[in-house]
C-alpha positions in Angstrom: 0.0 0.0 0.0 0.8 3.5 -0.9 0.8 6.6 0.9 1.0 10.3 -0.1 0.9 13.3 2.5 -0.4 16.5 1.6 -1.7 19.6 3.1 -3.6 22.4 2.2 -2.6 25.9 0.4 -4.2 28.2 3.0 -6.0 28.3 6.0 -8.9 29.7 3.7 -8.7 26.7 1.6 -8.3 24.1 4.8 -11.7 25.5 6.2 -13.3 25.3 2.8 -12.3 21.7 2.3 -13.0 21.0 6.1 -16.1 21.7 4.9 -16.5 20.1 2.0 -15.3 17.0 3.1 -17.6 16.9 6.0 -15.5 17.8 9.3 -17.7 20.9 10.5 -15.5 21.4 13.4 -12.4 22.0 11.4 -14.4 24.8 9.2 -14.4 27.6 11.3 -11.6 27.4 13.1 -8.5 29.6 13.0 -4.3 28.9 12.8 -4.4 28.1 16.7 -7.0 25.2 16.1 -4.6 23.9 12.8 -1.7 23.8 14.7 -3.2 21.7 17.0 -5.0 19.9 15.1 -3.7 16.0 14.2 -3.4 14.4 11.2 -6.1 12.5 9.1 -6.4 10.0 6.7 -9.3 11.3 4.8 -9.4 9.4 1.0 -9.0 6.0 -0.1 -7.3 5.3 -3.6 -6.8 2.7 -5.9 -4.8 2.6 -9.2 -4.6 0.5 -12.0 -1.8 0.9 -14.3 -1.6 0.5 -18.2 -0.2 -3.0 -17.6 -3.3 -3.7 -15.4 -1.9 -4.2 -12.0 -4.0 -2.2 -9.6 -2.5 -1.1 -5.7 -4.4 0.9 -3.1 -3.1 4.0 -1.4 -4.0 6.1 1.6 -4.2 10.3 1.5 -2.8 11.7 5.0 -3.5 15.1 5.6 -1.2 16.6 7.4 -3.3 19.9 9.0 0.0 22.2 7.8 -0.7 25.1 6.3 1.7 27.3 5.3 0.7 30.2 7.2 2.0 28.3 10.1 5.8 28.9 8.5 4.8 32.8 8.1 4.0 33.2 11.8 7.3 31.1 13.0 5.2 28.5 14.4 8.0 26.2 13.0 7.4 23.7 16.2 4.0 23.3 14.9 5.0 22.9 11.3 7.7 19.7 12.5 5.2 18.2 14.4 2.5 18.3 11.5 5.1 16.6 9.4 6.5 14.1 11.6 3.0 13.4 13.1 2.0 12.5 9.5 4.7 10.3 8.8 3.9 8.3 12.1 0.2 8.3 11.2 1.1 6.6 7.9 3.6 3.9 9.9 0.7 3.0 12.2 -1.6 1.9 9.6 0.9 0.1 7.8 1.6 2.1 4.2 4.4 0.8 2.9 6.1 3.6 0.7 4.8 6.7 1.6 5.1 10.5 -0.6 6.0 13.7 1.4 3.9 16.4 -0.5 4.1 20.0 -0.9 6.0 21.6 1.9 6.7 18.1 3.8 9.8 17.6 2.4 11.3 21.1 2.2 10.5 20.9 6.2 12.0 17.6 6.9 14.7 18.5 5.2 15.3 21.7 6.5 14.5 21.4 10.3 16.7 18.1 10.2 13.6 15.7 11.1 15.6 12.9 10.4 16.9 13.5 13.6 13.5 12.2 15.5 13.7 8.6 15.5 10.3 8.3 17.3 6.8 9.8 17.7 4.9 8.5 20.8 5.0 4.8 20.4 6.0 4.7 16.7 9.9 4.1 16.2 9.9 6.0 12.5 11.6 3.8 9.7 12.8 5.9 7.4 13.1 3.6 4.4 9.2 3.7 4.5 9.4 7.3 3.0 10.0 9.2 0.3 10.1 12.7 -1.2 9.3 12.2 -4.5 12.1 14.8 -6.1 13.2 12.3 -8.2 10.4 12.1 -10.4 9.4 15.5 -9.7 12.9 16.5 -11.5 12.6 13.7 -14.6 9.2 15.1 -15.1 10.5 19.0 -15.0 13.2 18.1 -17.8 11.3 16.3 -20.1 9.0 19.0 -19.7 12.1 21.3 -20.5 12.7 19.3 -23.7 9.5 18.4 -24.9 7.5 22.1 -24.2 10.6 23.6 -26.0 9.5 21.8 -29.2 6.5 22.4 -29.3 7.7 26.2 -28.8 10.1 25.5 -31.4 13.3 26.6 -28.9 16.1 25.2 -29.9 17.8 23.6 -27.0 21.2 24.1 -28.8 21.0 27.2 -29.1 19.1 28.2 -25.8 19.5 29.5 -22.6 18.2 28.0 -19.2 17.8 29.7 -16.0 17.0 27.3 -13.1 15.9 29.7 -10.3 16.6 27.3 -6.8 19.2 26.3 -8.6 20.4 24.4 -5.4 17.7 22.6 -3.8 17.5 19.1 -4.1 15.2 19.5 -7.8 17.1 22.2 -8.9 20.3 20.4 -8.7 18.5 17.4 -10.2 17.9 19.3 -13.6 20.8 21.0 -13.7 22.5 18.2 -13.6 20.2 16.1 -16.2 20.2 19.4 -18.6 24.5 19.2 -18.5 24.1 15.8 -19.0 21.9 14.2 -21.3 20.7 17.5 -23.3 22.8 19.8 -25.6 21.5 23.5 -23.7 23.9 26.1 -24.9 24.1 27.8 -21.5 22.6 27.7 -18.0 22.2 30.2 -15.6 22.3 29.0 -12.1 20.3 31.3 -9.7 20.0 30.4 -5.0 20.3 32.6 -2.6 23.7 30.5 -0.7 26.5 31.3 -3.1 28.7 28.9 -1.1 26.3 26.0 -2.4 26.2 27.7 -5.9 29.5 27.4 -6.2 30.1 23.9 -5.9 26.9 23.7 -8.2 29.0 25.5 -10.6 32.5 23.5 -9.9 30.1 20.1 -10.1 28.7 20.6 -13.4 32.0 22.4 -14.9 29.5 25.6 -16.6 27.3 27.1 -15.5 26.7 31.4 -14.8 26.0 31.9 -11.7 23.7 35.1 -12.0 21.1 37.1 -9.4 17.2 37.2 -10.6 16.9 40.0 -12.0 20.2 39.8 -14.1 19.1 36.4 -15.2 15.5 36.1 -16.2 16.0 38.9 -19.3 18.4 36.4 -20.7 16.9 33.4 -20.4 14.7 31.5 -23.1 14.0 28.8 -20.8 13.2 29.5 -16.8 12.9 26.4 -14.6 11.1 28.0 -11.5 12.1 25.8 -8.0 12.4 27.9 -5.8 10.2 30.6 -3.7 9.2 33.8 -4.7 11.7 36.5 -2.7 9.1 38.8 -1.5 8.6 42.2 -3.4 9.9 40.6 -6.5 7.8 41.4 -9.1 8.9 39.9 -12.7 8.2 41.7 -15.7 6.9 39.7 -18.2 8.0 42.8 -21.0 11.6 42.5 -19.7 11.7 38.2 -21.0 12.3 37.1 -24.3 9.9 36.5 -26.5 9.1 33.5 -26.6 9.8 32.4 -23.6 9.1 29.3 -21.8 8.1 29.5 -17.9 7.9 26.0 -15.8 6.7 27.0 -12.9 7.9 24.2 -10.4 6.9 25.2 -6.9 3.8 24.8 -4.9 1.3 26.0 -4.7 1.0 27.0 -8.6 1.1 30.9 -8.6 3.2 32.3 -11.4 0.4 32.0 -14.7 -1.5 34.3 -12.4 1.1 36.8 -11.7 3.0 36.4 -15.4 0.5 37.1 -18.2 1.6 37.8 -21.8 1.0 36.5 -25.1 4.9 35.1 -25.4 5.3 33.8 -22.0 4.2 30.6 -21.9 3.5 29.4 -18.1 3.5 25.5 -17.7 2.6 23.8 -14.5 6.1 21.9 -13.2 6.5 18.8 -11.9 2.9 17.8 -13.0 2.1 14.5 -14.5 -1.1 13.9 -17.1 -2.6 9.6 -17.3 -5.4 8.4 -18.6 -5.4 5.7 -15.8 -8.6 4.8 -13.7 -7.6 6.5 -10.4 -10.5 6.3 -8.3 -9.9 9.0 -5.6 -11.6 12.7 -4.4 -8.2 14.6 -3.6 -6.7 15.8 -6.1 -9.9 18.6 -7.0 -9.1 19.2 -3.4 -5.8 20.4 -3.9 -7.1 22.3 -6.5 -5.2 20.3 -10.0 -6.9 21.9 -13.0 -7.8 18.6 -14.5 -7.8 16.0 -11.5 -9.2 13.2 -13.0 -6.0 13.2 -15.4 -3.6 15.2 -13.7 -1.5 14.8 -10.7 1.9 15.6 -8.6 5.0 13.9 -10.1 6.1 13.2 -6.4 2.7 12.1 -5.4 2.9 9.7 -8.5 6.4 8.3 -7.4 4.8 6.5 -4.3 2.6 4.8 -7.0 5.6 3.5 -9.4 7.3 2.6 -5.6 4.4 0.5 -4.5 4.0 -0.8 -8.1 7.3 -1.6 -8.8 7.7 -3.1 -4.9 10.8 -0.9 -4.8 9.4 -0.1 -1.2 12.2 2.0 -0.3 13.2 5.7 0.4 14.1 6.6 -3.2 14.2 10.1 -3.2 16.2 11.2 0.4 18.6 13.6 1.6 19.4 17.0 -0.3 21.2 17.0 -3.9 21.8 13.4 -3.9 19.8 13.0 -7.2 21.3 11.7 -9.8 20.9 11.3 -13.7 20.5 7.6 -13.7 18.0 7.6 -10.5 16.0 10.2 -12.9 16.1 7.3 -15.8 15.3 4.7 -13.3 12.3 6.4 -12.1 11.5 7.6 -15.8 11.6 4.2 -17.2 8.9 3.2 -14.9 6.9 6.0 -15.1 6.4 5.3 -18.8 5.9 1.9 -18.1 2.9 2.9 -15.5 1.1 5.3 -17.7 2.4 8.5 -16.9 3.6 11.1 -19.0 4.6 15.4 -18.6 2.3 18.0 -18.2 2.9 19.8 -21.5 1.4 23.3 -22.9 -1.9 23.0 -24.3 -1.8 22.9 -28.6 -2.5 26.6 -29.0 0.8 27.1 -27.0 -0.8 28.9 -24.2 -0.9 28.1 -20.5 -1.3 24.8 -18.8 
């Protein structure tokens, strides 16, 4: 059995959904109640792949919202987390997705350093963060969006924005590797960890945002929006190819032009029978067909019986995990998000 772990965008959208999905008490309640709050498993799935084999998962939401990391309430956004995982242990999921902002916090807060949760000893093996696939799905994204843009990786330029983070690092290193990109722009906030990005790969520009983006035909966007950045969609290149990567989905709203094409990152399309309420939840445009890449990668886990943490630790990603976890994916019925045929946004 499968897992995934997921929270909600807002505490606007958790008392919506609270609603929604029946639990009154949680509706009108404010962050105080949410912090508090413990985890629930609230949707049953099943899957059948292409080849026919069919596994059943369990949704855990967390309660995290990520007001709870704008007010510094960062002991309540661990807990949430860890909390989750142990509520996924206890019913016995075998291989279990951190969604969203569940990985960036494990990562960051060093969770790995709790071993146990009341009466659960964690097993970490049983976990995993799903950047893997997330980062295969982003670059074949890259390569098969700029086609139908008719960019010319050869000749292009990519800026990968988070150039650092565990997915970041992951495409950068799959776009040196296994694609001809003319030039990439590297773009973080710790220049220490850029430049070992830079000494890694052997190219590489390491630029600041604003510097960057004008030159770029390609942007790969992992990272968070600094705040009072505002991006000028007059000041890109026309055309210009935006995958917007982080979570939740923001920049089509904030980056509107005729030659900027905005593409959902890290999004997977099927035409699989998944019979499960979520994803319209989490607001996916097209949720009977769409879904998170890492969310998917618990799937391929359980359906492969690689039950095992395949995606752990930061920048640890390689190229041929990415063509591991890409082969399967194909094999499973999953394929990249890509613009729509018109070439607008998606």
């Amino acid at each position: 059995m499968f897992g995934l772990i997921g929270h909600l965008t807002s505490l606007e959208h958790a008392q919506a959904v609270a609603k929604e999905l029946g639990y009154p008490e949680y509706a009108d309640q404010g962050l105080d109640f949410w912090c508090s709050a413990p985890p629930q498993i609230v949707d049953t799935i099943k899957v059948t792949s292409v080849t026919g084999q069919t596994i059943e998962g369990r949704y855990v939401e967390s309660c995290f919202l990520p007001e709870m990391l704008a007010a510094r309430r960062i002991k309540a956004a661990t807990r949430k987390v860890i909390n989750a995982m142990a509520h996924a242990q206890k019913h016995g999921i075998n291989i279990t997705a951190l969604g969203g902002f569940s990985s960036i916090i494990f990562e960051n807060f060093h969770l790995e350093q709790i071993r146990q949760v009341r009466n659960v000893i964690l097993d970490f093996k049983r976990f995993t963060t799903g950047n893997t696939h997330t980062a295969y799905i982003i670059c074949r994204q890259v390569e098969q969006a700029s086609q139908q843009l008719e960019i010319d990786l050869s000749k292009a330029t990519v800026a990968v924005c988070g150039a650092t983070g565990d997915i970041g690092s992951a495409v950068c290193r799959w776009l040196n590797e296994r694609t001809e990109v003319a030039d990439l722009l590297l773009i973080a906030r710790n220049q220490e960890r850029l430049q070992a990005l830079q000494d890694e790969l052997g190219r590489g520009k390491i630029m600041d945002l604003i510097e960057a983006l004008p030159q770029a035909d390609i942007i790969v966007w992992v990272a968070s929006m600094p705040r009072g950045v505002e991006i000028d969609p007059a000041s890109l290149k026309h055309p210009c190819l935006l995958i917007d990567g982080g979570y939740p989905k923001n920049l089509a709203t904030k980056i509107q032009h005729p030659q900027v094409h905005v593409l959902n990152g890290g999004i997977v399309e099927h035409s699989l029978d998944i019979d499960w309420k979520i994803m319209s939840i989490v607001n996916m445009n097209v949720p009977a067909r769409q879904l998170f890449a890492c969310f998917a990668e618990s799937m391929l886990l359980e359906f492969e019986k690689w039950h095992t943490n395949f995606s752990w630790g930061r920048n640890r990603i390689t190229s041929e995990k990415m063509e591991q976890i890409g082969e399967v994916s194909v094999k499973h019925g999953f394929r990249p998000l890509l613009l729509e045929p018109s070439g607008g946004r998606s």
